[in-house]
N, C-alpha and C positions, 0 to 999 in steps of 0.2 A: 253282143254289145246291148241290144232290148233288152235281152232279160237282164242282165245288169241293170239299166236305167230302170225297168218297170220294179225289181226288188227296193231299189233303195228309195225310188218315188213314192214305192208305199212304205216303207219304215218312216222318209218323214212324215209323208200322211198321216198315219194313223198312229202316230208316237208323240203323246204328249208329255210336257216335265223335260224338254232340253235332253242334253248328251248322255247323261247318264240313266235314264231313265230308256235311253234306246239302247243301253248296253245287252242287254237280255235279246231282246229281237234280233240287233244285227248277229248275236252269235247265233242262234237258232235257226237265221236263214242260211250265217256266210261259209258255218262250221258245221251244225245238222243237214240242213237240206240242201243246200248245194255244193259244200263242200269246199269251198272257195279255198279258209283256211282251216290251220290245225286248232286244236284249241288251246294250244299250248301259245300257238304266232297269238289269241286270240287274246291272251293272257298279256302278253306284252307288247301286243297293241296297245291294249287299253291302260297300261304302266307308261308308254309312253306319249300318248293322244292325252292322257290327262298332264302329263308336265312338261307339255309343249305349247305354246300361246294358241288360242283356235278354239272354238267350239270342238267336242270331244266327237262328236258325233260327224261330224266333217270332215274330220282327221283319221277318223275309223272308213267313210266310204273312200276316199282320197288312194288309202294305203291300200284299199281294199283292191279298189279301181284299179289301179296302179300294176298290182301281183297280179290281176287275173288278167288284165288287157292293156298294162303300158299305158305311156301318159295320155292315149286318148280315152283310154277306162277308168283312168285317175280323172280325169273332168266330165268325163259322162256322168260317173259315180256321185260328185261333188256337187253337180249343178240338179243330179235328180232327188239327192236328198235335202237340197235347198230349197228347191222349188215348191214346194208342196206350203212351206214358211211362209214365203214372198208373195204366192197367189193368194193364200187365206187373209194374210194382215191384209193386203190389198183390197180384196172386198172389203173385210171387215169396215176398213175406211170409208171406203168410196159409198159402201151400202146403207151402212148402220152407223148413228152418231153417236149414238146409249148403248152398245150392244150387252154390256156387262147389267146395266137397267132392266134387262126384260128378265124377270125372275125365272123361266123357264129356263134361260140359258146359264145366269147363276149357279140355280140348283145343276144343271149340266156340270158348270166347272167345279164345283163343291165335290161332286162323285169323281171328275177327273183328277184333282187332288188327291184321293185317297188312294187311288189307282197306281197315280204316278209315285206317292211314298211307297207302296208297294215295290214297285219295277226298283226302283232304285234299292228297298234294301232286301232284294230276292239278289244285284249284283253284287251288294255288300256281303252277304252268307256265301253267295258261291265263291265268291274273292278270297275269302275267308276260310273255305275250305281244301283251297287252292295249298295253301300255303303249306311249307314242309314241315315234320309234324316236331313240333320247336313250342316249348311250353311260353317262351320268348317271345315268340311271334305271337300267339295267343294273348298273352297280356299284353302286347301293343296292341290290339286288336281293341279289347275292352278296354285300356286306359283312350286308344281314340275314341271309340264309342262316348265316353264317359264325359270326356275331354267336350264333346263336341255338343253334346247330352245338355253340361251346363253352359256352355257359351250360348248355346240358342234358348236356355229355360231363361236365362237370364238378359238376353238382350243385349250380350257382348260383342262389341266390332273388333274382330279378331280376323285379321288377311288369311286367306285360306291357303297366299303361296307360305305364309312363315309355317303354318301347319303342318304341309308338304314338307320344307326344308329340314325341320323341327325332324321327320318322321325317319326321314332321309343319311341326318346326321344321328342318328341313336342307331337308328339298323347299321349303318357305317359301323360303329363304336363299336357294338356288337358284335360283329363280321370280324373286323380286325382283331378283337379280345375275346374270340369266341373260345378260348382255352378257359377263361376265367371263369367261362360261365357254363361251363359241361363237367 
């Protein structure tokens, strides 16, 4: 049950950029080094942690928690990968009124930025390679990429659940008329 707590205390710790951007580390500790899961559970964790309401990375220690030690490893897991959140904002407040003001820490989150685009699309290639070898699923692949490419060059407010739904019901179409299309 520690090492449980102490793993996922450091994932939040030292994981910036939110749930997806922890998606790499938790597979590397839960799936390479200890084994927790498969990578395949790992796979459909995170298929389902993202279309479930919850921070994605909460929903990954929770489940995780959960498999390996039952609901008391499901909230050990949960509150160690919270906590790490909850203490930093907390100073931040308490301690610092300008913390974003002092250019040292700036230039810090400038380099965390490019870090965290990173993390995140190191899970978008792996996701992406995941996928069965479907010339189909590849161009859904690039028209999301593309899709998403100009809503953000562009400064479109576009719900990210229709995008999901959007993605959900064309794979559906697919699947079900998949004579049409082979």
């Amino acid at each position: 049950m520690l090492e449980l707590f102490i793993v996922f205390f450091k994932i939040g710790l030292f994981t910036f950029g939110g749930g997806l951007a922890m998606i790499s580390i938790v597979e590397d500790q839960c799936v390479n080094k200890y084994k927790w899961l498969t990578s395949k559970e790992m796979d459909e964790l995170v298929i389902v942690a993202e279309s479930t309401p919850g921070p994605i990375a909460i929903n990954c220690a929770t489940y995780t928690g959960y498999k390996t030690k039952g609901l008391l490893g499901a909230i050990v897991a949960t509150l160690a990968i919270s906590l790490p959140s909850f203490l930093i904002i907390y100073l931040i407040s308490t301690v610092l009124d300008n913390f974003l003001e002092i250019k040292l820490i700036a230039y810090a989150f400038m380099g965390i930025k490019i870090a965290v685009s990173y993390l995140i699309l190191d899970v978008g290639i792996k996701m992406a390679l995941k996928l069965d070898e479907s010339y189909f699923k590849y161009l859904m692949v690039l028209i999301s990429f593309l899709t998403l490419f100009i809503i953000n060059v562009k400064s479109l407010s576009v719900s990210s659940v229709l995008i999901i739904l959007f993605g959900a019901i064309v794979n559906l179409l697919y699947e079900v008329n998949r004579k049409w299309f082979t």
